[in-house]
PAKEKE-127180 format. One record per residue (C-alpha): x negated, z negated, y; residue in one letter. Coordinates in steps of 0.1 Angstrom, whole numbers, always signed. Layout:
     X     Z     Y aa
     X     Z     Y  A
...
This chain:
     X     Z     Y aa
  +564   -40  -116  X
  +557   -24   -80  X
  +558   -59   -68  X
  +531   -69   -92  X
  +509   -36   -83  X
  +513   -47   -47  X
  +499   -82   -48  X
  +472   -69   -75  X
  +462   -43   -42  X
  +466   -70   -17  X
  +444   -95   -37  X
  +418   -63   -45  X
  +411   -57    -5  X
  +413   -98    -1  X
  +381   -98   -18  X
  +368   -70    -2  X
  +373   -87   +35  X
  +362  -120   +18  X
  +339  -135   +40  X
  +311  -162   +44  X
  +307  -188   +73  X
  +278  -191   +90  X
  +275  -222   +79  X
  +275  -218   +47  X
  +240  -194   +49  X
  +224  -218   +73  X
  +235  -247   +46  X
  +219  -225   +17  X
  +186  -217   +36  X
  +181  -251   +38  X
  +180  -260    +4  X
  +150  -237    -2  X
  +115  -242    +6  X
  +104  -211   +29  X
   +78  -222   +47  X
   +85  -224   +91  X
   +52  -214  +100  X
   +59  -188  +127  X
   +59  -189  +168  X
   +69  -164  +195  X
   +36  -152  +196  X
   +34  -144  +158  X
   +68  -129  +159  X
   +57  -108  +188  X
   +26   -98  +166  X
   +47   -91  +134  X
   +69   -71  +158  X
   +45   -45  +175  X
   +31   -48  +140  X
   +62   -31  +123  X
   +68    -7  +156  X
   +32    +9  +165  X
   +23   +29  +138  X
   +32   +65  +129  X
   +56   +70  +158  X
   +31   +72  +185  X
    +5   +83  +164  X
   +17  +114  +146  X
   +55  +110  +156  X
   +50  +120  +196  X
   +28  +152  +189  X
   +59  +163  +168  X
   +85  +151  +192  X
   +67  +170  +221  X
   +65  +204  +204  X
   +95  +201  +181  X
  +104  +207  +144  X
  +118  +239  +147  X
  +116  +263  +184  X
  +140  +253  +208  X
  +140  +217  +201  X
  +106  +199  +214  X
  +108  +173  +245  X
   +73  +186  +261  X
   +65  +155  +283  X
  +101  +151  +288  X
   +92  +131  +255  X
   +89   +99  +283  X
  +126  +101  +288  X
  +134  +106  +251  X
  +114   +75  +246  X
  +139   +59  +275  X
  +168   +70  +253  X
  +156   +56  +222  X
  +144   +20  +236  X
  +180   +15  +253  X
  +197   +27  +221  X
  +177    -5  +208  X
  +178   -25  +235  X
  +218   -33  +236  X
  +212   -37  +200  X
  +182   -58  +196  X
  +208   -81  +225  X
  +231   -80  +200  X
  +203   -91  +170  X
  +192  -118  +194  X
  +223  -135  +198  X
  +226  -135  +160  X
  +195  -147  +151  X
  +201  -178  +175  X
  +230  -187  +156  X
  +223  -179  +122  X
  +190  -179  +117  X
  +185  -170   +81  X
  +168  -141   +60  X
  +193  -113   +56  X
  +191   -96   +92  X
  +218   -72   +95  X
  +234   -77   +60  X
  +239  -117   +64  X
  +255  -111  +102  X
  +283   -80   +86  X
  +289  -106   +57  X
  +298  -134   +84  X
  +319  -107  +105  X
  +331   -80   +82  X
  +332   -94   +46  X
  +318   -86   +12  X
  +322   -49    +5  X
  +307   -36   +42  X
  +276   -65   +39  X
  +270   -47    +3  X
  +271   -16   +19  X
  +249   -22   +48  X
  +227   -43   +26  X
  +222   -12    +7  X
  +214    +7   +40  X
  +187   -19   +51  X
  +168   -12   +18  X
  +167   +28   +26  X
  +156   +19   +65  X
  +129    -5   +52  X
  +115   +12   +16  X
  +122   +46   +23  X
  +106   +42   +57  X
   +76   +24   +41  X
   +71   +58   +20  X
   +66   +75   +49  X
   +42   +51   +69  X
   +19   +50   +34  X
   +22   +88   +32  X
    +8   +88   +67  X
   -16   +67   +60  X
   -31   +85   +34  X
   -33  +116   +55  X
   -56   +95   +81  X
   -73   +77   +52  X
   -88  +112   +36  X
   -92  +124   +74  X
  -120   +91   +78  X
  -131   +95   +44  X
  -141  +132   +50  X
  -157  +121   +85  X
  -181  +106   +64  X
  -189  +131   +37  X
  -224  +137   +53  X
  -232   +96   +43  X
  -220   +97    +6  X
  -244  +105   -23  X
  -236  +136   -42  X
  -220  +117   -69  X
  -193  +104   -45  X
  -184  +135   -25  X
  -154  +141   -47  X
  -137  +112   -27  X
  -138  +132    +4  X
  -119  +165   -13  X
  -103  +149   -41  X
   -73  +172   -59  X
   -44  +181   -37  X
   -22  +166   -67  X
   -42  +131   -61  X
   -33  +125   -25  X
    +5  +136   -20  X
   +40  +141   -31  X
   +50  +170   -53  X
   +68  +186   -24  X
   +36  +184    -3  X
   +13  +194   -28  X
   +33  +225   -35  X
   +32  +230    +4  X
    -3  +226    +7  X
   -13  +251   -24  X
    +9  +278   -10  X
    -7  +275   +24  X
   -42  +283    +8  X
   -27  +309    -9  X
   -32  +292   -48  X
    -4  +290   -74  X
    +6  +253   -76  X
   +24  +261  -113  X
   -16  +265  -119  X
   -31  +240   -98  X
    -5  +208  -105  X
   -11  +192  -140  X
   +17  +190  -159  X
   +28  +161  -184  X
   +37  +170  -218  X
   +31  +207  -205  X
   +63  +206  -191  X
   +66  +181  -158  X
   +48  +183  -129  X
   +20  +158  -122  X
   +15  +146   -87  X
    +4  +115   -73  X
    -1  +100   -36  X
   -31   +74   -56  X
   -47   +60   -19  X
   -11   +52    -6  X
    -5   +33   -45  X
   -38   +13   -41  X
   -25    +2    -6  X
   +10    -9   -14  X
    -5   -32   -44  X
   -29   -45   -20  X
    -1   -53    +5  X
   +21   -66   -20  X
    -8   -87   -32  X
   -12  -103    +3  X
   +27  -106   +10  X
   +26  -130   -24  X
    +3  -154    -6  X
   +20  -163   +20  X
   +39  -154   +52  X
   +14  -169   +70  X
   -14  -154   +57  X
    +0  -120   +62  X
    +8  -122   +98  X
   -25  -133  +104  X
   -35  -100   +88  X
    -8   -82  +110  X
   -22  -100  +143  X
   -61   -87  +134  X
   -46   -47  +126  X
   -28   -52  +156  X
   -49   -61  +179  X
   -72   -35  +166  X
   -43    -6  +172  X
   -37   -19  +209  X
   -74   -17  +214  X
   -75   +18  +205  X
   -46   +33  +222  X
   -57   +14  +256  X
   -91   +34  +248  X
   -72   +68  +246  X
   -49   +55  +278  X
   -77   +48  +300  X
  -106   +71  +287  X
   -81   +98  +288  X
   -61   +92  +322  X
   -97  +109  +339  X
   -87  +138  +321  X
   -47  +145  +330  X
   -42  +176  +348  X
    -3  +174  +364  X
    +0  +208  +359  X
    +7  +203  +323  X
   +33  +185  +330  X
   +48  +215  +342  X
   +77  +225  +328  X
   +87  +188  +324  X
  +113  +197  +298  X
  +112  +233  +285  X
  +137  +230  +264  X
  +162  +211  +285  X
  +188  +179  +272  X
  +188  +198  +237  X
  +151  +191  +237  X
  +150  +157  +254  X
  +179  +143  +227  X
  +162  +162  +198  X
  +127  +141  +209  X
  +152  +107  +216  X
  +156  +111  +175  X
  +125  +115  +162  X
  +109   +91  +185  X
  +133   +66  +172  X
  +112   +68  +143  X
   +88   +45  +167  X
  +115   +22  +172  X
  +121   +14  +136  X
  +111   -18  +128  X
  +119   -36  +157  X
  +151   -55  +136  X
  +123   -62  +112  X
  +117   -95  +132  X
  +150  -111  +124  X
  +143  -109   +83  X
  +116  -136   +87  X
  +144  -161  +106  X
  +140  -189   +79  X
  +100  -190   +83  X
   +99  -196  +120  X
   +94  -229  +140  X
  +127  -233  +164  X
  +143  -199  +156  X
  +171  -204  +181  X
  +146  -201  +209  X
  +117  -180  +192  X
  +137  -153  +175  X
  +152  -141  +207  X
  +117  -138  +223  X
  +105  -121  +193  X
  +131   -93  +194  X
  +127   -84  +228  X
   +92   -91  +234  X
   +81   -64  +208  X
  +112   -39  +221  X
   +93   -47  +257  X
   +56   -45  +248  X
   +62   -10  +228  X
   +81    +9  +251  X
   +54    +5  +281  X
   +27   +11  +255  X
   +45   +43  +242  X
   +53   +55  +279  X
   +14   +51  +290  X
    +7   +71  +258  X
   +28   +98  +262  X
   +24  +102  +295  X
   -17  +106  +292  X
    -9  +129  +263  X
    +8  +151  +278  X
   -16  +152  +308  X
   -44  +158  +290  X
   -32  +185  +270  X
    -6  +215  +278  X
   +27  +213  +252  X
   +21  +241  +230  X
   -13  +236  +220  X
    -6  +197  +213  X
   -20  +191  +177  X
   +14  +177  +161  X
    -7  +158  +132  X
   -32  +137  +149  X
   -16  +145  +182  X
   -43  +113  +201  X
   -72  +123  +178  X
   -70  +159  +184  X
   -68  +152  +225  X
   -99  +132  +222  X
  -119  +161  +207  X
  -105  +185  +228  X
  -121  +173  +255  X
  -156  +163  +238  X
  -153  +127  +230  X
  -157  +129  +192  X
  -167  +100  +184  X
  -135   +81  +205  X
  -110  +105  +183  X
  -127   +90  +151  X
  -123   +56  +166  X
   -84   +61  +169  X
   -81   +77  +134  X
   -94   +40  +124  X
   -69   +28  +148  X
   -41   +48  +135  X
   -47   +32  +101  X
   -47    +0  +112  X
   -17    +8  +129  X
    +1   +23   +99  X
   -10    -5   +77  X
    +4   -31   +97  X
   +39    -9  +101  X
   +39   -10   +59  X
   +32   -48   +56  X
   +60   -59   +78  X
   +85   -30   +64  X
   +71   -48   +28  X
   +82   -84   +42  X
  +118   -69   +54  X
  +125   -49   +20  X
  +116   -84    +1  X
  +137  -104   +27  X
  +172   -82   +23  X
  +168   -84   -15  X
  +160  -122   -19  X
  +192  -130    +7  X
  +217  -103   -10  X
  +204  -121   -47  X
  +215  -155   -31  X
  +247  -146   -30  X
  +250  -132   -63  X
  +243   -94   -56  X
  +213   -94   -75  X
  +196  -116  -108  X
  +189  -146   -97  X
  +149  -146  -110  X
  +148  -127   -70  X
  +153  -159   -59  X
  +127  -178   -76  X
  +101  -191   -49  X
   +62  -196   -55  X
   +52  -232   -62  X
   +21  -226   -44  X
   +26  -201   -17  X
   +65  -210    -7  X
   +70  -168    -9  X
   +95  -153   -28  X
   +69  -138   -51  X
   +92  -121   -75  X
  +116  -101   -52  X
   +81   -91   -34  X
   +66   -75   -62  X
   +99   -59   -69  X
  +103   -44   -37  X
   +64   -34   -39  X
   +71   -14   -72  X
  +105    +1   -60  X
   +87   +16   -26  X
   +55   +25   -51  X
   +83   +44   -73  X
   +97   +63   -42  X
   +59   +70   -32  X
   +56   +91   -58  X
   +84  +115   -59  X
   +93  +118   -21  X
   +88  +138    +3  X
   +71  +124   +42  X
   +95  +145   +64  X
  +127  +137   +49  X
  +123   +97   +42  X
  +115   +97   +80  X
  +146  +111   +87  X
  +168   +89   +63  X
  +150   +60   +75  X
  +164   +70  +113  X
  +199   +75   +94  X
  +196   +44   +78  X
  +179   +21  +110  X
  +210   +43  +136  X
  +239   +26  +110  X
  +227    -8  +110  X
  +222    -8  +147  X
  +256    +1  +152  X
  +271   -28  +129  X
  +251   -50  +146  X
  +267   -43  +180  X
  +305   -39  +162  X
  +299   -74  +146  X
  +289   -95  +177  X
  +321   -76  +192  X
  +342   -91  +161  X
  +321  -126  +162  X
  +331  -131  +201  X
  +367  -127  +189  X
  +373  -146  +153  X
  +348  -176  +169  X
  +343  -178  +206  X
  +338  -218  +208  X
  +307  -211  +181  X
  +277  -221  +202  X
  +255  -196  +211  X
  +219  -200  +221  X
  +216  -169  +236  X
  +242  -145  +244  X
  +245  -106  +252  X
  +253  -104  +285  X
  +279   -83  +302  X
  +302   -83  +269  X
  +318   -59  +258  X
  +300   -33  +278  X
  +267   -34  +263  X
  +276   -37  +224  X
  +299    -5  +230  X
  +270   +17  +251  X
  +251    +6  +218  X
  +275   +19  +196  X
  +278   +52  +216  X
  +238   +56  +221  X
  +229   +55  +186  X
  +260   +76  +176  X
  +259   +98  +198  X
  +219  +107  +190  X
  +229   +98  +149  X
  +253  +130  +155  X
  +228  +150  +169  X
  +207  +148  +138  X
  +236  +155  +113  X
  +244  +182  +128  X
  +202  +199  +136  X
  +189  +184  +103  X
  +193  +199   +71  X
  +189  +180   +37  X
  +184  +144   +50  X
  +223  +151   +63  X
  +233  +155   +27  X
  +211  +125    +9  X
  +225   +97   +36  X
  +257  +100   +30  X
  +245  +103   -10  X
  +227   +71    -6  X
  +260   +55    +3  X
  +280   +69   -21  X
  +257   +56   -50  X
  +256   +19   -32  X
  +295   +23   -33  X
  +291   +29   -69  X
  +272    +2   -77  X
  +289   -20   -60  X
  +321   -16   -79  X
  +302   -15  -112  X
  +281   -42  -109  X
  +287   -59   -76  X
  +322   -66   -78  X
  +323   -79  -107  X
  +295  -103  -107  X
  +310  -115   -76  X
  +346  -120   -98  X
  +323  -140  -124  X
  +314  -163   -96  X
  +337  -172   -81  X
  +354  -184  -120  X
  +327  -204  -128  X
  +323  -226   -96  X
  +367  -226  -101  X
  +358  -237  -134  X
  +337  -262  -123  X
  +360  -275   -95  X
């Protein structure tokens, strides 16, 4: 009897460590019809596309003065910035070498299946949806903020009949959380203000950051091609703007506000590294688009570290004119580029970058939309999900169903959650799979060394493991200075575990009998 409980155990955690070759994902990929329309270049643009957005727009200002006292960068924030992009870097090495091998749709989820087996790829499948969904709540969230800012900038333009666009209900433009927030702080009840349904629920809904997320969805559905040709344009509009800021407002920089460079000291500096990782998410983004580019082995690589590259030297410039321009305490931690602009006269360049910011931001959400669809179209290849995800458009080659999926599911979380909070779980989420990217090239060298590698992380072990301890080591800091986001990530993963074993598992089981059956 105890010999029988044994081997049912043993055979249990066999199919938990079961795990697929890369060759049979590259094998699969090839039998669908994803269409390889992407180069370098457009990889770099879909790159910068998912990393410039909120981050250096609204994520610096707050990075700089800090959440709570004690904990803001000042213009240490440059060296916070340094933290975060080698915290990627070894990582995105690590991503790089992966993508040149197995270049499939899946990013971190398809590369844990191939090293660590079915249970963990659930599990970090599962993580990759909070890092790219959640984190899309947060960039439309953003971008409704800018959005009302521009429409109001133009209030003195619009008939009568139209001004209530420019001040529309506080319960039309933002979360219940934020609403709540926002009534209190101009001293109305929000039990009185919020509409309630049935007399009993309260009604709030973020309607501008709805309309956008159909419209991206809408565009993601028509091809990949299509909507990295709308990335390149919001990109190239973004970089226009902050080079504006850079070099109208580098006349401006007085060094004595640079002065203290870090008030707050290393508690500061590694308190900005975390939020201004926020920035960074994205970058992994890239790799989910590996079965629609032209010579990934070569391209991909490029990709990844172009964009990690391009950002940091953009976000460095940015910070460090910021800073310059205006002293620490009196930076403006919403519209932190904006507010410098009008603080020194030039209005009409701070109304310009709001325009850029939402470009920026739009761009961040489109590519997050493209990752969320990606993870969920490779985890319902292999039998994690209904197969209808994996239906492909006759017309546009797009997986069209798991994209208006993933466009309802983040639409869903729009609605009930709050900006501050998914940023955080999106860092949580982004830290974890950076981490079992670096642990599963470590495992990959080991099981398969002869495997040929395109590219290959240099100085191996070394820089995997100073990956690992980077984003550990600042993924600590936050458990331990953040409050409820602490709580929900390890809640997230407790429900995927969940799920997994009720559903998951088991529709895993049934596959595996019916291709024995059919064998």
């Amino acid at each position: 009897m105890e010999n029988n409980k044994t081997n049912d155990f043993k055979n249990f955690c066999t199919k938990l460590l079961k795990k697929k070759s890369p060759d049979d994902f590259i094998e699969t990929a090839k039998k669908v019809n994803l269409k390889k329309t992407l180069n370098a270049f457009d990889l770099i643009m879909l790159g910068i596309g998912a990393v410039i957005g909120s981050g250096i727009f609204t994520i610096a200002g707050v990075a700089m003065v800090g959440e709570q006292a004690g904990y803001g960068a000042g213009p240490a924030v440059v060296i916070s910035m340094l933290i975060a992009m080698f915290a990627s870097l070894f990582s995105i090495l690590c991503y790089s070498e992966f993508t040149s091998m197995v270049p499939v749709a899946g990013t971190t989820y398809t590369y844990t299946y191939v090293t660590m087996g079915e249970f963990m790829a659930w599990i970090v499948g599962w993580i990759l949806m909070l890092e790219y969904a959640i984190g899309n709540v947060t960039m439309a969230s953003s971008w409704t903020g800018y959005f009302m800012e521009l429409l109001r900038g133009f209030s003195h333009i619009f008939p009568s009949w139209l001004q209530w666009l420019c001040n529309p209900p506080i319960w039309l433009i933002n979360d219940y959380r934020t609403a709540v927030s926002v009534y209190q702080n101009m001293g109305l009840d929000p039990a009185v203000e919020i509409p309630k349904l049935f007399g009993v629920i309260p009604f709030c809904i973020n309607v501008p950051a709805i309309v956008l997320l159909l419209v991206i969805t809408i565009l993601l559905v028509q091809g990949i091609k299509e909507s990295t040709k709308a990335a390149t344009i919001l990109v190239f509009i973004k970089l226009a703007v902050i080079f504006l800021f850079i070099f109208a407002g580098m006349f401006y920089v007085t060094p004595d506000n640079w002065v203290p460079f870090a008030p707050n000291g290393m508690k500061g500096i590694l308190s900005g590294a975390f939020l201004i990782f926020f920035a960074y998410v994205g970058v992994d983004a890239v790799s989910s688009a590996a079965e629609e580019t032209k010579d990934p082995q070569k391209n991909l690589p490029i990709g990844l570290l172009g964009t990690l590259i391009a950002c940091t030297v953009v976000y460095i410039a940015t910070a460090l004119v910021l800073s310059g321009m205006v002293a620490t305490e009196n930076i403006n931690t919403h519209a932190p580029i904006a507010a410098a602009m009008n603080s020194i006269g030039l209005n009409k360049v701070g109304g310009i970058i709001a325009v850029g910011a939402l470009a920026g931001i739009t761009s961040v959400i489109l590519v997050f939309q493209l990752g969320t669809a990606r993870i969920l179209y490779a985890m319902s290849r292999d039998g994690f999900f209904p197969k209808a995800f994996q239906k492909i458009h006759k017309k546009h080659g797009t997986p069209h169903v798991v994209t208006w999926v993933s466009g309802i599911l983040v639409i869903f979380c729009a609605i009930f959650m709050d900006l501050n909070i998914s940023a955080e779980l999106c860092n949580f989420g982004t830290f974890t799979n950076f981490m079992v990217i670096c642990i599963a090239v470590l495992i990959l060298r080991k099981t398969d060394p002869e495997r040929p590698r395109p590219f290959k992380v240099p100085f191996v072990p070394w820089f995997p493991i100073l990956g690992i301890m980077l984003c550990g080591g600042i993924m600590i800091h936050g458990f331990i200075t953040l409050g409820i986001s602490s709580i929900l990530f390890p809640l997230w993963i407790l429900i995927g575990v969940a799920i997994y074993f009720a559903y998951g598992y088991k529709k895993q089981r049934r596959i595996e009998n019916n291709t024995g059956e059919q064998e």
